[in-house]
C-alpha positions in Angstrom: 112.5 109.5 181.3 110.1 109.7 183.9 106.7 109.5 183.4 106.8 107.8 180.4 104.5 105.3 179.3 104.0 103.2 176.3 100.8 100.5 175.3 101.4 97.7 173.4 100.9 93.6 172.3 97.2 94.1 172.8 95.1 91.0 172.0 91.1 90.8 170.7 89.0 88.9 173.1 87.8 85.6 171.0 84.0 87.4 170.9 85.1 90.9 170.0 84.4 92.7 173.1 87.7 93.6 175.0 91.1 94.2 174.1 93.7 93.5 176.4 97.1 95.1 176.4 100.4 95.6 178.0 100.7 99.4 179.5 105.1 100.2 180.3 105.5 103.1 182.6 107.9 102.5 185.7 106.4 99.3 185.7 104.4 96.9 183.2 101.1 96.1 184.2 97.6 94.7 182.2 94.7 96.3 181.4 91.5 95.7 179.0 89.1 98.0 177.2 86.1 98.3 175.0 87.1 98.5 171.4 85.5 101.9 171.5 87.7 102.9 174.7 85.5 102.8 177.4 86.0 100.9 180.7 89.2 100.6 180.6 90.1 98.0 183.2 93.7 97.3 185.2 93.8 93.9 185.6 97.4 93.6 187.5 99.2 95.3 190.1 102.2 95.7 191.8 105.8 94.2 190.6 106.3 91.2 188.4 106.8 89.9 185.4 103.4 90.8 183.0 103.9 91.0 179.0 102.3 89.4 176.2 98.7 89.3 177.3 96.8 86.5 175.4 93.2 85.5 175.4 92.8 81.8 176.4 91.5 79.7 175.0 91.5 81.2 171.3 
């Protein structure tokens, strides 16, 4: 369905601070965020292969 989204595999930075996570709409793309939600970041863009976002090194 259009519209549609769904956030998922997030990771915990090594030090706590960010989460990064896997955002599926029309297209998958990467974004981070404070554990308490704020500045939530998009960190890709455009088409392309993006899952599984990892912290390196861990």
């Amino acid at each position: 369905m259009p519209g549609l989204q769904w956030d998922g595999f997030a990771d915990w930075s090594p030090d706590g601070r960010w989460i990064v996570f896997e955002r599926k709409g029309s297209d998958a793309q990467l974004f981070a965020v404070r554990p308490d939600g704020s500045d939530l970041t998009q960190l890709t863009d455009g088409r392309g292969y993006k899952a599984l976002p990892r912290w390196r090194p861990q």
